[in-house]
C-alpha positions as CSV (number, residue, x, y, z in Angstrom):
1,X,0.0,0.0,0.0
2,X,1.0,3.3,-0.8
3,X,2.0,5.5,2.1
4,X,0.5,9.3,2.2
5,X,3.2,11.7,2.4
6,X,2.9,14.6,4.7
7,X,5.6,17.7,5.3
8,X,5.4,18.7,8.6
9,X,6.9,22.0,9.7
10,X,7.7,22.0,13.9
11,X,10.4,24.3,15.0
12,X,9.7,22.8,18.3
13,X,12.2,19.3,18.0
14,X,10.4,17.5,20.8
15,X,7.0,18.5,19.8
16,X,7.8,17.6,16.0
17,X,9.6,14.7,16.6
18,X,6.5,13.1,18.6
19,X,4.0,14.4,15.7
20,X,6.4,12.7,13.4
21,X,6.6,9.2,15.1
22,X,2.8,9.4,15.2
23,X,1.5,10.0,12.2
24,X,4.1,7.4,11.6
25,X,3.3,4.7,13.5
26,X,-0.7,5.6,11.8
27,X,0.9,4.8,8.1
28,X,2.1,8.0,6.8
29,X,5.6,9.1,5.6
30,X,6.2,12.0,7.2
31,X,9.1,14.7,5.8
32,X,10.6,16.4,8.8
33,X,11.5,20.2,8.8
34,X,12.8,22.2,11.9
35,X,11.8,26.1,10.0
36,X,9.9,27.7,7.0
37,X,13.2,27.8,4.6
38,X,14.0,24.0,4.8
39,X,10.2,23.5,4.7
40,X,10.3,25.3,1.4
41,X,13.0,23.4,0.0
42,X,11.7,20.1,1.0
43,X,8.5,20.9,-0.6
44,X,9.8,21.6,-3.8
45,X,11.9,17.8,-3.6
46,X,9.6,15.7,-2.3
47,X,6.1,16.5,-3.6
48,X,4.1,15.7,-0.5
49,X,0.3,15.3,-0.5
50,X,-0.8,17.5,2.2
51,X,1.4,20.3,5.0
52,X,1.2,20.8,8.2
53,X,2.4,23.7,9.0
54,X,3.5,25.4,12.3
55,X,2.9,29.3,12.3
56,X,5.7,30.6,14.4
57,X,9.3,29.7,12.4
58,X,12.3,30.4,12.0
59,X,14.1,32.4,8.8
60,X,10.6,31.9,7.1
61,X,7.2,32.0,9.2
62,X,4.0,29.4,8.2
63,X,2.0,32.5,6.9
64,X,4.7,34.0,4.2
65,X,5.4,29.7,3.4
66,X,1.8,29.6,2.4
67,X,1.9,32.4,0.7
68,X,4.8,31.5,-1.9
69,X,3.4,28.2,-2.4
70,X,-0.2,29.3,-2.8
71,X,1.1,31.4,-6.2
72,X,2.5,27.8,-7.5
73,X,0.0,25.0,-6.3
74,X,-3.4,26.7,-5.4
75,X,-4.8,22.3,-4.5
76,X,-2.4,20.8,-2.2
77,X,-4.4,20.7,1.5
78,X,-2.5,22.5,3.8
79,X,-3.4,22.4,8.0
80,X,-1.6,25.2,10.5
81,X,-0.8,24.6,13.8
82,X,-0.8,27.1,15.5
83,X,-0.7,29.1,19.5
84,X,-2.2,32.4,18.0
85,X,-5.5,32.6,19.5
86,X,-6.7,36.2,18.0
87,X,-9.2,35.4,15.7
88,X,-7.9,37.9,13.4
89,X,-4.7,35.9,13.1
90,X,-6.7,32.6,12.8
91,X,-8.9,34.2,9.6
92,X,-5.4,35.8,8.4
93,X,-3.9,32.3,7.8
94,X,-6.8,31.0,5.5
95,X,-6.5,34.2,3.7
96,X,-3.5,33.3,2.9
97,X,-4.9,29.9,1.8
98,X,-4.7,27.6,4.5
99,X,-7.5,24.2,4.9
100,X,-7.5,24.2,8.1
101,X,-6.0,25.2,11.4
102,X,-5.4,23.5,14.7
103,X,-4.5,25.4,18.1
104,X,-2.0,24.4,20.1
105,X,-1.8,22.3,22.0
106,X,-3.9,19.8,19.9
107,X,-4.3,16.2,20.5
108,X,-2.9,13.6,18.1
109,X,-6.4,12.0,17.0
110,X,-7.4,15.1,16.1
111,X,-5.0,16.1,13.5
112,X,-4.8,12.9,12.1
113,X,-8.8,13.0,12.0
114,X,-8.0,16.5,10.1
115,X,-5.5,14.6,8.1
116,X,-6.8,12.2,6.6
117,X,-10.5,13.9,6.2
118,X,-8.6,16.5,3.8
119,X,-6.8,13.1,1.9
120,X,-10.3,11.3,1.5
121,X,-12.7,14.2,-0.1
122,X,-10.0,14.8,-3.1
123,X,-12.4,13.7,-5.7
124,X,-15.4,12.5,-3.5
125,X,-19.2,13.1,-3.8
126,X,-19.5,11.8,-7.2
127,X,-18.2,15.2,-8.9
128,X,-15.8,14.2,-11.4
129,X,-17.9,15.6,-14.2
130,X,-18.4,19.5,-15.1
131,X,-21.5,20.9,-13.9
132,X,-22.9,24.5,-14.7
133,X,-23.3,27.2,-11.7
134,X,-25.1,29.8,-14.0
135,X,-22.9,30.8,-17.2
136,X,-20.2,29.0,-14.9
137,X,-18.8,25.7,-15.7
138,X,-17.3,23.8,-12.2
139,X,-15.6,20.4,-12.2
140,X,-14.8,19.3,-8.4
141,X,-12.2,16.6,-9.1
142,X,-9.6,19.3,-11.0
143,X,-10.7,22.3,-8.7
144,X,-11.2,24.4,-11.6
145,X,-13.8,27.4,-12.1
146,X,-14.4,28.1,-15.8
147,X,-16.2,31.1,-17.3
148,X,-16.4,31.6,-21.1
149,X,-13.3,29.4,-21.9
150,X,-11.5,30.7,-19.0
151,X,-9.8,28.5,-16.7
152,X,-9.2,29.6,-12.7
153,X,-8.4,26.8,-10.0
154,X,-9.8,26.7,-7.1
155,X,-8.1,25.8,-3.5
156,X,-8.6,22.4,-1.9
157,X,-11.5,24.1,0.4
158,X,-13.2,26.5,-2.1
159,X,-13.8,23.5,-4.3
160,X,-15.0,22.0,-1.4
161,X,-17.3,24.4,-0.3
162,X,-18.5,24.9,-3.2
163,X,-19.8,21.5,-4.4
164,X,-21.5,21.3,-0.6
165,X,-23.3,24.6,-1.9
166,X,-23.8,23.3,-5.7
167,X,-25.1,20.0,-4.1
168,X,-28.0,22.0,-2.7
169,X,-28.2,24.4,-4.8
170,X,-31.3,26.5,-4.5
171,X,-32.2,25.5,-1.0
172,X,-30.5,26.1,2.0
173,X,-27.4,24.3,4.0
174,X,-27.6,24.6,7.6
175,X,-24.3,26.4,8.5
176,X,-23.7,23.7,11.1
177,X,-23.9,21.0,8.4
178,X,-21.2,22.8,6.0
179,X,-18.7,23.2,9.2
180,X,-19.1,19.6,10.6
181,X,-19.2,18.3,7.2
182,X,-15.9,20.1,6.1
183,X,-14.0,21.9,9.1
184,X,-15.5,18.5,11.3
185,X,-16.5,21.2,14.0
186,X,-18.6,24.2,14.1
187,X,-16.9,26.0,16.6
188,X,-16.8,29.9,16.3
189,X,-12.8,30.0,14.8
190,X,-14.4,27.6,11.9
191,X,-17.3,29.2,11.4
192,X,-15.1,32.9,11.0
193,X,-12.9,30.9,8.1
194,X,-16.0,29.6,6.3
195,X,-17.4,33.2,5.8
196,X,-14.1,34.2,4.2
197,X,-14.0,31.6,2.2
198,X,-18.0,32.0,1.1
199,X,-16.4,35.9,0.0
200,X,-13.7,34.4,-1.9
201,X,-16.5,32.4,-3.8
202,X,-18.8,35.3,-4.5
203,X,-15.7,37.2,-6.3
204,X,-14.9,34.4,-8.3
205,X,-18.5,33.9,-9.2
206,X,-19.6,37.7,-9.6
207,X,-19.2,37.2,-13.4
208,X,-22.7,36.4,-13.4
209,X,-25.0,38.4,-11.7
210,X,-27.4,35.8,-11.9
211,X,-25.6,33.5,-9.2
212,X,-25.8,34.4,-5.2
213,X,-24.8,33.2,-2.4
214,X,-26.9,34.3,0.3
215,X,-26.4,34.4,3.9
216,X,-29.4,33.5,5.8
217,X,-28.8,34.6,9.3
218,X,-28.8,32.2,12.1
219,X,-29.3,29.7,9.8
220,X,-26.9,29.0,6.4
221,X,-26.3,29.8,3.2
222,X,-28.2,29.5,-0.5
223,X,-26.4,29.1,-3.7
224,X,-28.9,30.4,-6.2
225,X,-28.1,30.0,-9.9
């Protein structure tokens, strides 16, 4: 069987090195790197399916990492760990294009929950085919967001949330469901990513002024097209 390879990013040796032997011991190869430059570099060389990503590094930080790579590979999932508690820091780092996010200190089940929930929906729900949002044309499985012969990928989690929203399009998705379904909790730093991600999909859809996606309070949202 072939072993999921994940580049974590701890500058923390003991704390790494205890990540490392655990995702380990779950089945994963795991690619060892003590701050942001080496993280870079090892990136580049070993092609890994998903990061994890500690914020606070070294001679390059989580946040600017993220940043380089997000101009080269918009797709590969990418999880922050993370002792900033602010939630403008937390809604900074998905900005910036992050999956997810995990506070420290974290438990071990967790992030491997995290882990391997961002590894199983690549190419779930039965949306390998193009489907048309409006004058939009979406296919789930490439990430990709095409409007009049215009390609534009998509990240791991906008594709995401937006097949949840295409899946039920013209009705509305509890809020609750969306963040259990794709953050697996809907606590309140979750629920502060998702809404900057639901205005990242409104500028990429705002082409056609026929699509919305509206925001029913207390409830969820409605992707009408």
């Amino acid at each position: 069987m072939t072993k999921h390879k994940i580049l974590l990013a701890e500058d923390e040796l003991a704390l790494g090195t205890i990540v490392k032997e655990s995702l380990e011991t779950r089945g994963f190869e795991v690619v060892f790197c003590a701050d942001g430059e080496e993280a870079k570099l090892k990136y580049e060389e070993e092609e890994p399916e998903i990061l994890v990503l500690d914020v606070m590094m070294p001679k390059k930080d989580g946040f600017s990492l993220v940043k380089e790579i997000r101009k080269k590979d918009d797709r590969i999932p990418i999880i922050f760990l993370t002792a900033k508690s602010r939630t403008e820091d937390v809604v900074e780092g998905f900005g910036y294009g992050a999956n997810d996010y995990l506070k420290k200190p974290f438990s071990m089940e967790e992030l491997i929950v995290r882990i391997k929930a961002l590894i199983d929906r690549k190419g779930t729900n039965g949306a390998s085919e193009t489907v048309e949002i409006g004058k939009y044309s979406f296919n789930y499985s490439r990430q990709v967001l095409s409007f009049n012969g215009t390609e534009e990928s998509l990240t791991h989690r906008e594709a995401q949330l937006l097949n949840e929203l295409y899946l039920h399009k013209n009705d509305l998705t509890e809020r609750t469901l969306i963040l259990n379904t794709l953050w697996g909790s809907d606590d309140f730093f979750n629920a502060r990513s998702m809404d900057v991600f639901i205005t990242k999909l409104r500028k990429k859809l705002s082409k056609d002024d026929a699509i919305q996606i509206l925001n029913v309070r207390g409830y969820g949202y409605k992707l009408v097209c």
